[in-house]
N, C-alpha and C positions, 0 to 999 in steps of 0.2 A: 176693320175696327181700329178705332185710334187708342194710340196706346193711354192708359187712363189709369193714376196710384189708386190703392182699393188698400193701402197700410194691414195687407193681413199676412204679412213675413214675419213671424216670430224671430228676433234678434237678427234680422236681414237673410235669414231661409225661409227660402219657398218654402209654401205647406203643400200635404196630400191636398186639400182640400183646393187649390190652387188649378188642381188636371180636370176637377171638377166644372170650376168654374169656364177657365179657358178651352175646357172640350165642351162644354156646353151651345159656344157659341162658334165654334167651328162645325158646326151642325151641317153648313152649309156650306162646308167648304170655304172660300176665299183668304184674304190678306187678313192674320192679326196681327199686331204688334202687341208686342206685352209692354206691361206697367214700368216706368222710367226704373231704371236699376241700376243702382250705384255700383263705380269702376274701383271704390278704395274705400279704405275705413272713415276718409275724409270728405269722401264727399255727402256722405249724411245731412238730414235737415230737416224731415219726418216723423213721425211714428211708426215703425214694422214695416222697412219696403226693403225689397227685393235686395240682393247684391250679387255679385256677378266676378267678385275677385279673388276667391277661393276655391279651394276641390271640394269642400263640403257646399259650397254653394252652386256650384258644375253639376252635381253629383243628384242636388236638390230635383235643380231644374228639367234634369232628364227626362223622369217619367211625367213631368206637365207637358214639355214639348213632344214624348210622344202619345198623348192623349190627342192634341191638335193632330197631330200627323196623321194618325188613326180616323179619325174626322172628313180626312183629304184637305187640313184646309194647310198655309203655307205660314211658318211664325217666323218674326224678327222681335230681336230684344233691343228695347230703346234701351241704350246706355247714356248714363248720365252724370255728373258733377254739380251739385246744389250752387256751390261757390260761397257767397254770402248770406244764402240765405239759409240759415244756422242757428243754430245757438249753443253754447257753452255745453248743454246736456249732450247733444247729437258729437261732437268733436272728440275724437282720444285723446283722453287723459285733460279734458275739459281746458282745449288749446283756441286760439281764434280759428274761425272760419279763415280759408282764402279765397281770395277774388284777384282782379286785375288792380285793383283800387284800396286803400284803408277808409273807402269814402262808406259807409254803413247802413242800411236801412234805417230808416226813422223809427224809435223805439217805440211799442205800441202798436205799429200797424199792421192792422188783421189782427190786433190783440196780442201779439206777441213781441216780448222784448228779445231783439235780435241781437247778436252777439257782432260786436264790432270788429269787420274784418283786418286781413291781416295781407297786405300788397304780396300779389308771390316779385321775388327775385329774380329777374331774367336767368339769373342757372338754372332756375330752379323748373322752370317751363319745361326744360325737355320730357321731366319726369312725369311729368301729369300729363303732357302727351303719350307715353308710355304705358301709363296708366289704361286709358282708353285703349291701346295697342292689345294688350295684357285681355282687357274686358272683352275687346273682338275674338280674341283668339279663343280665351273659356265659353264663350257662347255659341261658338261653332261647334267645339266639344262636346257643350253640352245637346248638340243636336237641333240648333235653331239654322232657317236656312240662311239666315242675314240678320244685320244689325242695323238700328239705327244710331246717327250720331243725336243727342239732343243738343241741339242749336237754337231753344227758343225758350220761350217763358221767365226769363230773368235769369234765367240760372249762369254757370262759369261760364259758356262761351258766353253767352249770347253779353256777358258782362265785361267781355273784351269786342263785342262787335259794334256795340253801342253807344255815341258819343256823349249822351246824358249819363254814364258810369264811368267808362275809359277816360283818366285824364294821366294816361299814363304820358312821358314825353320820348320814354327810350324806341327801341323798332318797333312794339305791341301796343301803342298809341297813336293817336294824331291823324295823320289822314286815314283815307280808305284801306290802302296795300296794311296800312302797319294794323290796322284794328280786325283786318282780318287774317291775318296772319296765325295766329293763333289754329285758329277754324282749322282753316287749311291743312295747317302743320298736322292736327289729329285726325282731317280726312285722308293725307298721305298717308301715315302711318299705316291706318285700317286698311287701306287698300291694299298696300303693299303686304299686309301679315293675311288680311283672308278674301279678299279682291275684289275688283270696282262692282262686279254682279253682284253682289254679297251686300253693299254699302248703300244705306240711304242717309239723306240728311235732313231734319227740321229746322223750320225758322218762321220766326214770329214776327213780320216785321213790324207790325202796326201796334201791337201787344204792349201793353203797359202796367202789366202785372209786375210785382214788385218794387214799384219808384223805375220803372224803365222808360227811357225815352233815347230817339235821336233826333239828329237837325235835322237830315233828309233820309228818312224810312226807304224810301225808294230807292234811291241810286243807292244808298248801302246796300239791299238786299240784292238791286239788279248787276251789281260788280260782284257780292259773292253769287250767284246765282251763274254767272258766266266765268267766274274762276270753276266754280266745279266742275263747269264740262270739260277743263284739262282734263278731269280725274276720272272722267267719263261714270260716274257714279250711276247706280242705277235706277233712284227716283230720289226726288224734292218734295218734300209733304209743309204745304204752307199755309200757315193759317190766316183767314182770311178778317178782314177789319172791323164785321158785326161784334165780334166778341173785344174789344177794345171799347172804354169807356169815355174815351175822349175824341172816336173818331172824327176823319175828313168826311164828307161828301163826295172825293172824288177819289177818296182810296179804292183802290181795287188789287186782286193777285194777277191781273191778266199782264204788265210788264214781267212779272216773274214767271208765267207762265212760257211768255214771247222767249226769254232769256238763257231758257233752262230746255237743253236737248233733249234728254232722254224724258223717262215715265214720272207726272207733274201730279203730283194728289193735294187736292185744296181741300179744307178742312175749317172749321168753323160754324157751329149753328144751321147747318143743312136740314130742310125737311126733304122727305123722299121726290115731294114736286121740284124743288128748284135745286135739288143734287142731281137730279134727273137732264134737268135745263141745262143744268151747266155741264155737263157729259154731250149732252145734244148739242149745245152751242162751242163747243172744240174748247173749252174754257179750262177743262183738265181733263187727266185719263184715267181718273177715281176721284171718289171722294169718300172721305171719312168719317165715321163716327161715333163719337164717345157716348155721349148720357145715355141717347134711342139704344145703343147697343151692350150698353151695361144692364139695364130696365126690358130690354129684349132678347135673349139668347138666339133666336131666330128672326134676328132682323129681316135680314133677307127674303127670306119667305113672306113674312108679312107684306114686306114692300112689293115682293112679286104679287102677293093677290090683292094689294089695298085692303090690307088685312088693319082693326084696332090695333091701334099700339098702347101696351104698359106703358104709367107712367111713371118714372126715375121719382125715389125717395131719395133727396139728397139730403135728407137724416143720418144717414147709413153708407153714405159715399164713401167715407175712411174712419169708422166704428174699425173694431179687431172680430167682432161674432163672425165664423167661417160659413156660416152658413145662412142668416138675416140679410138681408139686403146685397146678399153677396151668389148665393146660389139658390133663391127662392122663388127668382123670379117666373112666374109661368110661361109656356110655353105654349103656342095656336091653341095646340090640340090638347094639353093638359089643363087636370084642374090645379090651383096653385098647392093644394094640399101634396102631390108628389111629381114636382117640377124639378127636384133636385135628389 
């Protein structure tokens, strides 16, 4: 299951109702990854999501992760840094967003006025590398078997990996070594505080959510892709080009696939036929899925008997109701009156 926000953390703690959901769909055992979750009071830029930097948020997470457990199936907490995508409400004490850049989202889009960021300071890097360090370590704590790094979607890395945002000129700009740099810097840490078995990392390359672009998608993502495997990290979850609005024709995840040593999970718009295909054709060694498996607590199964699939109300995708469009959804064998 890919990891997927569902804004139902009250003031950035897990709910009870949270064990519910995520044990729901560990029904069947396998890989989930929980909903992006913020490493620091800064990296906010939602409504109600998760956070991962405190012992009341440790403490939170406990009895969801052992609901999965319970389950058999295996969790990782995507930790994450919004970066500039913000605004003034989500920030302490109603500060800028930071990013690699003071370059800003265009005001308005997606309907929301975004809060103009604010360049971090090369000192000031180490600390928000840190930051992630700090997030790996409470999530171990908290009983997760592994983390992921978020590395995609517009967010702070992916905001120093990218040369349509990075117009930094110091070591964390400019060419490839310096713009991933950054990356890097927060997968060593993690490694080093809870270890390369432990570490996954995502990345978008094609992804153009948020005003993101680069010159060459490719060779950026297949130079981080092969720095990783210094790190010997233990999967790359990459999203693939369908879900990108401005795609190529000849994009594809199969040079990151080539690129990347260890366990390669592509992600993006999979239906069970041609997530199948692509498992069959050595194209990845999983594949993931969000909407089918938010709308399906037993994906799985389903897919095993070419069972109907629910279809996702994305009415209700990031509502705050704990229970609506969040643990209602039925199940094969249930009726939808007590699916939850």
């Amino acid at each position: 299951m890919a990891p997927m926000t569902r804004s139902r953390s009250y003031e950035n703690v897990p709910r009870p109702h949270a064990a519910i959901y995520y044990g729901q769909r560990a029904s069947n055992g396998g890989l989930l990854i929980a909903e992006a979750t913020g490493i620091s009071d800064t990296a906010q830029g939602y409504p109600e999501t998760p956070g991962i930097w405190t012992k009341e948020h440790v403490e939170a997470w406990k009895p969801i992760v052992q609901a999965v457990h319970q389950k058999g199936g295996t969790f990782f907490c995507q930790i994450w840094h919004v970066g500039r995508v913000s605004t003034f409400d989500f920030q302490p004490n109603g500060q800028n967003p930071i990013s690699s850049t003071d370059k800003g989202i265009t005001p308005g889009y997606a309907g929301v006025q975004w809060a103009p960021p604010r360049r971090l300071r090369k000192e000031e890097i180490p600390g928000i590398v840190d930051d992630f360090r700090l997030a790996a370590r409470n999530a171990i704590e908290a009983g997760f078997d592994g983390v992921e790094i978020h590395g995609a979607n517009g967010y702070l890395i992916d905001q120093f990996l990218k040369s349509g945002v990075n117009d930094r000129t110091d070591e964390y700009g400019g060419s490839l070594e310096n713009r991933c740099r950054f990356a890097l810097e927060v997968v060593e840490a993690v490694t080093r505080e809870i270890g390369a078995d432990r570490t996954g990392f995502r990345m978008s390359p094609f992804l153009d959510f948020m005003e993101m672009s680069d010159e060459d998608p490719v060779g950026l993502c297949v130079y981080l892709a092969t720095q990783l495997n210094k790190y010997n990290i233990l999967y790359l979850h990459a999203i693939g080009p369908r879900v990108s609005r401005h795609r190529e024709p000849h994009w594809t995840l199969d040079p990151f696939r080539q690129a990347f040593n260890n366990t390669f999970i592509a992600n993006g718009g999979y239906t069970r036929e041609d997530g199948n295909q692509t498992i069959a054709e050595n194209k990845a060694d999983l594949v993931s899925y969000a909407a089918l498996f938010l709308a399906n607590p037993d994906l799985p199964k389903r897919f095993a008997l070419d069972a109907p699939l629910n279809k996702p109300d994305r009415a209700t995708f990031y509502t705050q109701d704990p229970v609506v469009g969040y643990t209602d959804y039925p199940f094969l064998e249930e009726p939808a009156s007590s699916a939850n």
